[in-house]
C-alpha positions, -999 to 999 in steps of 0.1 A, spaced: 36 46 44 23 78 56 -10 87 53 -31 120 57 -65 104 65 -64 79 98 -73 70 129 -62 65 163 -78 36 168 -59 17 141 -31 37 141 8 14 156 28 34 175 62 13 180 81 34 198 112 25 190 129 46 170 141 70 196 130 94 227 112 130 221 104 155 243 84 183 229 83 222 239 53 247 225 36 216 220 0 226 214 -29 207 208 1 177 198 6 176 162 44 175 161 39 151 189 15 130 166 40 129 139 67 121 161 48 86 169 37 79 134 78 78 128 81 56 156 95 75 182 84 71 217 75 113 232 79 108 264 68 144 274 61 178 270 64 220 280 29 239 273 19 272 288 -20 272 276 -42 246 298 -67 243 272 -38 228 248 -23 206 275 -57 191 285 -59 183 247 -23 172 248 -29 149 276 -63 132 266 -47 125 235 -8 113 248 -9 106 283 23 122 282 45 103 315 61 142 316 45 169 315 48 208 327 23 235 322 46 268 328 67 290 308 97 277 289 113 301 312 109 288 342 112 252 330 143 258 313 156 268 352 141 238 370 167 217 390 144 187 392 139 176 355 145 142 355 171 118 341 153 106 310 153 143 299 192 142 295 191 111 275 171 125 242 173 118 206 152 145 195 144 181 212 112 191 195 100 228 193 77 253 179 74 286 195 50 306 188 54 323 157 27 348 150 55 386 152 69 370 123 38 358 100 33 375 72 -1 378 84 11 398 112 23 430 116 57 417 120 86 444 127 58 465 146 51 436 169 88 425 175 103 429 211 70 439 226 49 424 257 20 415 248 -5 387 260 -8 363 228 -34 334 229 -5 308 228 -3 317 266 -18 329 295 6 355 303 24 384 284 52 374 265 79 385 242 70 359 216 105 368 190 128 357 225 105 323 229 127 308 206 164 316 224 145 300 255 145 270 237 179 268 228 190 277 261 169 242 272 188 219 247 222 235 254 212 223 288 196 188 275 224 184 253 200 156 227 213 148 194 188 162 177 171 193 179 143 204 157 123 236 158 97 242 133 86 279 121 68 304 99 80 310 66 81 347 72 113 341 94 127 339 60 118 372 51 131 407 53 146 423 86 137 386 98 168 373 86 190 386 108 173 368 133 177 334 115 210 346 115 211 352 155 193 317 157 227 300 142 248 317 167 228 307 194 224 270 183 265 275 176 274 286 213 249 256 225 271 231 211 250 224 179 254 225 134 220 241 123 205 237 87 171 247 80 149 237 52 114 252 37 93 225 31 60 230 20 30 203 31 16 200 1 50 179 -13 44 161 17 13 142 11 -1 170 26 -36 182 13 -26 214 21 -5 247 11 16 247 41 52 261 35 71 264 71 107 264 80 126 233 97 155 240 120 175 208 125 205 205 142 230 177 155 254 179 184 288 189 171 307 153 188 280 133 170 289 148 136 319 140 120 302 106 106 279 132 86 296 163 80 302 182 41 317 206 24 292 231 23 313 264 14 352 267 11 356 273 45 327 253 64 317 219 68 279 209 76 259 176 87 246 163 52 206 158 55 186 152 26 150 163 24 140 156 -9 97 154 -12 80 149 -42 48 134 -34 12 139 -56 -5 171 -54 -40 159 -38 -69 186 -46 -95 193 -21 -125 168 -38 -106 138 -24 -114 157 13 -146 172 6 -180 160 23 -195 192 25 -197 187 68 -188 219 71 -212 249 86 -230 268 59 -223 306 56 -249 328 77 -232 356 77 -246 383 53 -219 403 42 -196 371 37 -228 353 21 -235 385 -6 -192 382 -14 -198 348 -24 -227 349 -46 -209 379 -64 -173 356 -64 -160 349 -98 -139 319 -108 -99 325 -104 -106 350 -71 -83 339 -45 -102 350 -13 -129 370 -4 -111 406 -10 -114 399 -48 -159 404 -45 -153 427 -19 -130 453 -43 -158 448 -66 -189 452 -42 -177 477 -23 -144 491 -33 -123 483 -7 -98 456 2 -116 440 32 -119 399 39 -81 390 20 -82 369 53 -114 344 41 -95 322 14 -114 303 -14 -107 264 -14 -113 253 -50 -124 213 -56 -98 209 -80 -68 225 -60 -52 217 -32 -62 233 -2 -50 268 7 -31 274 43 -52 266 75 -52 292 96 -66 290 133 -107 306 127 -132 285 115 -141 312 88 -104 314 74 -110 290 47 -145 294 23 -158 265 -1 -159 282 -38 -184 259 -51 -206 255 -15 -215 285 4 -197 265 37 -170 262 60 -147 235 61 -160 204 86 -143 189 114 -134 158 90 -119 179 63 -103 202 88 -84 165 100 -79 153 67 -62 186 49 -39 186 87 -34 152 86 -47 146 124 -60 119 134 -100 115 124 -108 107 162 -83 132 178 -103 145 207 -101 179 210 -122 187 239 -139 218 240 -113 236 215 -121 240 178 -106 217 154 -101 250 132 -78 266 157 -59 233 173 -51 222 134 -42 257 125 -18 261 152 0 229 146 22 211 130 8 190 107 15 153 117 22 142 81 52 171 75 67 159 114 66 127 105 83 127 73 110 146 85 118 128 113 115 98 101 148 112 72 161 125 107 161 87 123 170 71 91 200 96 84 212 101 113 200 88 148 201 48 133 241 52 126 244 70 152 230 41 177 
């Protein structure tokens, strides 16, 4: 059984339900789900050094390359094991489409993003990927997104993601699964492309309109709603700053973040960004600041503990010089990876071996 609060230090990693080799990987929260399943990651593509120093202290990954999907997509020296996956992991940088963003304004433009160290395109990151497991060619690819892919003009990229996975040699399905239904002590709806080589799926396939057939995967997650006192210790820096210390004191039970005071205080519709977590709820959406989520009943932030227990990371994770807030943020929450893959391994990859 899964759990959101653990260690490494008592964690079992078995390793043998499969290989995974993981792309965007960040700080390695997909990575960490991946090995509570029981896969063995044998590697990883990050572009930021700060996240593959994390990466590293934490997975002493026996593959790993700090460059551009890009150009790693285009090396002629991977080596053999990469050609032998079960799973091609992936989550590229999503922030054009959040609905926190600024979405169509930012789409197609070159900008430098903190996911990387250069400028990027981040809305082409994700046919980069694809291009890498058409090349691969694993079983299993899954890419992991923001909900606001789901949304508007976004759709019509979704829609060019299909085509793109369909030219690669691959049926995609995506799911919106939300953390919270996960065991997750956390709002945290994203979107789950998984797809299976098309000569691995006739075992699997269904009737899924008159005219098309797709690989039946079921992702069915009903687990308890757990509110934020069963996380709380109160670890969490207090609230120095003034204006965000007078919106509190003039909060009122049922406001939702910190826009709700300010409306009142001062007429405007500053600070939606600074979200109340209520004892009795479940935690709202990590995001990656430190002052993204506010204690309702506490004039604090959330601690380093709670920050690992509402993202499911490991209590010890070492994250270096980086803030907990923004590696957990930016991640995938080990719990949600690990539930799905482990419905990947069990559904698939086990007949399939």
């Amino acid at each position: 059984m899964f759990t959101y609060h653990w260690t490494l230090a008592d964690a079992d990693f078995t390793k043998d339900k499969g290989r995974v080799f993981s792309c965007f990987s960040c700080g390695g929260g997909s990575t960490m789900g991946y090995k509570l399943a029981g896969f063995d990651v044998i590697g990883c593509n990050e572009i930021d050094p700060r996240m593959m120093a994390v990466y590293r202290s934490n997975n002493q990954p026996q593959f790993a390359y700090l460059e551009p999907i890009q150009t790693f997509k285009q090396r002629d020296d991977l080596p053999e094991d990469l050609y032998h996956l079960d799973i091609l992991d992936g989550s590229p940088p999503c922030s054009t489409f959040s609905m926190a963003g600024s979405r169509e304004k930012g789409w197609g433009k070159l900008k430098h993003f903190r996911e990387g160290q250069s400028k990027q395109v981040l809305d082409t990151l994700f046919f980069d990927f694809i291009d890498l497991a058409k090349r691969l060619q694993p079983k299993v690819v899954i890419a992991e997104n923001v909900k606001g892919l789901l949304i508007g003009e976004a759709l019509n990229y979704v829609r060019r993601i299909y085509e793109a996975f369909d030219r690669a040699g691959y049926y995609c399905r995506h799911w919106l699964l939300d953390g919270q239904r996960m065991g997750l002590p956390q709002r945290r709806e994203r979107v789950f492309f998984i797809c299976l080589r098309k000569d691995l799926a006739e075992p699997f396939l269904e009737q899924v309109s008159l005219f098309e057939r797709q690989p039946s995967l079921r992702l069915d997650f009903n687990e308890r709603i757990i509110p934020f006192w069963e996380v709380a210790d109160y670890s969490g820096r207090e609230v120095t700053s003034k204006v965000v210390r007078l919106l509190w004191e003039n909060r009122r039970p049922g406001d939702i973040s910190q826009r709700d005071a300010n409306l009142r205080v001062f007429g405007t519709k500053a600070n939606f960004n600074q979200v109340y977590v209520y004892l009795d709820r479940v935690s709202p959406t990590l995001a990656g600041k430190e002052t993204s989520l506010v204690l309702f009943d506490q004039p604090r932030y959330l601690g380093r503990s709670e920050v690992c227990s509402i993202s499911s990371f490991p209590q010890d994770y070492d994250f270096g010089r980086q803030s907990p807030h923004y590696i957990c943020g930016m991640s995938v929450p080990p719990l949600m990876m690990a539930r799905v893959a482990r419905e990947v391994h069990q559904q698939w990859i086990s007949k399939l071996n």
